[in-house]
Every structure is written in structure tokens, then in C-alpha cells.
N, C-alpha and C positions, 0 to 999 in steps of 0.2 A: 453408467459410464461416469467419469472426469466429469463435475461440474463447478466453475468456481466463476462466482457470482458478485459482483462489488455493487456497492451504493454508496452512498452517503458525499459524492461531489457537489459541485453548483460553485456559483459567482463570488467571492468574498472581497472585500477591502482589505488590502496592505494590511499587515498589523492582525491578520482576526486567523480566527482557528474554526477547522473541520475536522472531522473524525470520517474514516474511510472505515465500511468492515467489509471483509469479503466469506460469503458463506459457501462450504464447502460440501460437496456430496461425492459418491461414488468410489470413497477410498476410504480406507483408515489413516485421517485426519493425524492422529495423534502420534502418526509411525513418521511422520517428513519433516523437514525443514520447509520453511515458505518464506517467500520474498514478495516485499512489493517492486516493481519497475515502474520510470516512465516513460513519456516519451511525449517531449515538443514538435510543434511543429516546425518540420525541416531536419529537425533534429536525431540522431540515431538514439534507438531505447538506452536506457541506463539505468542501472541498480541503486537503488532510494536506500533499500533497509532488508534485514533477515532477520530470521529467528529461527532457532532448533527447534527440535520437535517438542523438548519438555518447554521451551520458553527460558527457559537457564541463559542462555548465550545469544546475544544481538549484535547486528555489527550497522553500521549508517554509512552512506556516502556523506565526504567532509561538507559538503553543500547543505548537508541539511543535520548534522550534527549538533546537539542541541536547541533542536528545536521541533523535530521530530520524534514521535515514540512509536516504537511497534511490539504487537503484545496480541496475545492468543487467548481464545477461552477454547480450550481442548471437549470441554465438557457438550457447547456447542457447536462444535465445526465450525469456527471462525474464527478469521484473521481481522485485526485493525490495524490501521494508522491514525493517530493521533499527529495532528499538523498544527503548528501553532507559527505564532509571526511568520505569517506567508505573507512571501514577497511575491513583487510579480513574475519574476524568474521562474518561479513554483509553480506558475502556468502548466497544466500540462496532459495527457490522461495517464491515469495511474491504473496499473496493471495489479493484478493480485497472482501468484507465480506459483505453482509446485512442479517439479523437476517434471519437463516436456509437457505440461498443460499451463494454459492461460486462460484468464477471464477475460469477459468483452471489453472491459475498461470503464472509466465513469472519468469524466473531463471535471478538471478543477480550473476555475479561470480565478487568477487572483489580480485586480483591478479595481479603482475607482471611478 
């Protein structure tokens, strides 16, 4: 079946960078587009970032528009996000997304 699987969150300072991957099983990886979403607390989910299937075409929510990168290795069944100057707004768990499946999320707390 569907399995998409994130790590790479935890605690950072203003200013610092994480790398999210989400490893994917149960489909042909390299046929979707995939997204990361997140979602604060209180807060209703939202769209962070995309990418096509070949990794050609990206799109970012303006909130994190240069400063975020998201990028595929097709070769392993996995999706990143690359987060850099997190703020604390950037709080939040982040989702790894292909069309009608979700991973369990991995919580990024951005705070000093």
C-alpha cells in the first residue's frame, strides 16, 4: 500500500535550516507530483511547496519563497524540503502529500 514517511524535524533557532525527506513506498514514485503541506496549531493545513513528477516545475507558497527548496531524488523514492531562515512562524508539522495519501507529519518548532 500508500506509504509516505517524513523525518528529519526537531527544535531550531530563528535564522537555522532543516532538511525534511519523506520516503515513499507503494506506488510509482516517479509517475506523481508531490507536495509538502503544513499545518499550525489552530491553524487550517496549507500548501508550503510542489514538484512535478520529473522535478522540472516547482511552485512555493509566498511565505516561504526563497527560502525554502523542494527537490526529489526519483532514483530513491524520496521527497525533500530544504528550510532555511526559519522563522518562528515556520512552526509547524509538515506534511509530505501525493494526490489522496498523507504521511504522519514530523513537527518543526522554530524557537529560541
Amino acid at each position: 500500500q500508500v506509504q509516505l514517511v517524513e523525518s528529519g524535524g526537531g527544535l531550531v533557532q530563528p535564522g537555522g535550516s532543516l532538511r525534511l525527506s519523506c520516503v515513499a513506498s507503494g506506488f510509482t514514485f516517479s509517475s506523481y507530483r508531490m507536495s509538502w503541506f503544513r499545518q499550525a496549531p489552530g491553524k487550517e493545513r496549507e500548501l508550503v511547496a510542489s514538484i512535478t513528477s520529473t522535478g522540472d516545475i516547482t511552485n512555493y507558497a509566498g511565505s516561504v519563497k526563497g527560502r525554502f527548496t523542494i527537490s526529489r531524488d526519483n532514483a530513491k523514492n524520496t521527497l525533500y524540503l530544504q528550510m532555511s531562515s526559519l522563522k518562528p512562524e515556520d512552526t509547524a508539522v509538515y506534511y509530505c502529500q501525493r494526490l489522496g495519501y498523507w504521511g504522519q507529519g514530523t513537527q518543526v518548532t522554530v524557537s529560541s
